[in-house]
C-alpha angles and dihedrals in degrees: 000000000000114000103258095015126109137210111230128200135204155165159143099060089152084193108188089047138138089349149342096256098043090039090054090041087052092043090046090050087047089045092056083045092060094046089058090048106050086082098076107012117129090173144348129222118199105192106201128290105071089143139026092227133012134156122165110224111196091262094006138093133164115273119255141016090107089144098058095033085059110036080052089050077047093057098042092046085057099059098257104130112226130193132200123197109197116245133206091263095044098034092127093085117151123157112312096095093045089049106028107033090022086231124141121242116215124190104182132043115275134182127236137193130236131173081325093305109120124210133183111211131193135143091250110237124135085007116131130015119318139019089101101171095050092053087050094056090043084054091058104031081054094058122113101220093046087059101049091052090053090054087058081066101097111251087250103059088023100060087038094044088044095041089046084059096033093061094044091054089058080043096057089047095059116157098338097098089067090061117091108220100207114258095274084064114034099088101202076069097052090043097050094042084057099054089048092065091066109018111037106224119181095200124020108191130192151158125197089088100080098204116087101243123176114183142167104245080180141334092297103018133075142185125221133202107189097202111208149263098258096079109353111038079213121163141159130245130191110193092186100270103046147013125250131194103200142169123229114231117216 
């Protein structure tokens, strides 16, 4: 890393939720975010979840979010790498982020080196043990070929049949995200512990959970949560020696 930069991490904007005027008001406050940042950014990290709802049609994309979709083209134009890591609710990524933003598109989680310190990063969802029927529906909503027969939905009755379940998902999850489990049964920690026992991390780093959580998996590695945008403004933040969970104040 370069001597003064800094490596930032984010996710869970959710942007299109739970309407168009407070999902403008949160893009434009994580728009202002990234414009304090630029300045000493080495390089940026967006862990899943940028939008509620997102599925890439051959020649179609959802309306709106021109203002972050551009202020992310402005930053790699720049020559600030970012990287976006595809959530359960923007999972339908093809190749418009890769073309259009030149930002990579990741599915899985992948591990990353920094000053020696080495991460795994991922947004979080279908990771662990449980959650079984959601595994089973990622599995499907992953499939090529279940994805090739909804983009034969026209856009019109595909984005407002994929945005009806996308927001009843947030629905069914209520308040609960706000809840710490304990470390037996958040699963991103099980998951994690059990990784460590074959692969050392220094940092593993996640979204999906929705609640900043910043924990000592043993006496040198932790787990992060890096909570959302929705409630907490919470973010991380790797200055090339440590690793840092924050809040950005408006």
């Amino acid at each position: 890393m370069t001597p003064s930069k800094k490596i930032y991490f984010l996710s869970d904007f959710h942007l299109g939720a739970p309407d168009a005027v407070t999902s403008l008001q949160r893009e434009k406050k994580i728009i202002a975010f990234l414009n304090e940042i630029v300045a000493d950014a080495e390089q940026i990290f967006i862990l899943g979840d940028l939008f509620d709802f997102w599925f890439e049609y051959k020649k179609v994309v959802p309306k709106g979010y021109v203002r972050i979709l551009g202020k992310l083209a402005e930053i790699t134009d720049s020559g600030i790498p970012v990287h976006f890591f595809v959530g359960n609710h923007d999972m339908w990524m093809k190749d418009y982020f890769q073309k259009e933003l030149n930002i990579p598109v990741y599915f899985e989680p992948i591990p990353f080196t920094f000053n020696g310190k080495k991460f795994l990063l991922g947004h979080g969802d279908g990771l662990g043990p449980g959650d079984h029927g959601y595994k089973f529906i990622k599995k499907v909503f992953r499939n090529k070929i279940a994805q090739t027969l909804f983009g034969l939905i026209p856009p019109f009755i595909g984005m407002n049949l994929a945005d009806y379940f996308s927001r009843k998902s947030r629905a069914t999850t209520g308040q609960s995200d706000e809840v710490f489990l304990g470390e037996e049964k958040e699963w991103l920690i099980t998951y994690s512990k059990d990784v460590l026992k074959k692969t050392y991390y220094d940092y593993f780093i996640f979204g999906h959970r929705h609640l900043p959580i910043d924990i000592k998996l043993d006496e040198k590695s932790r787990y992060i949560n890096l909570g959302d945008w929705i409630k907490y403004d919470s973010y991380g933040v790797f200055d090339g020696t440590d690793f840092e969970l924050k809040y950005h104040k408006s």
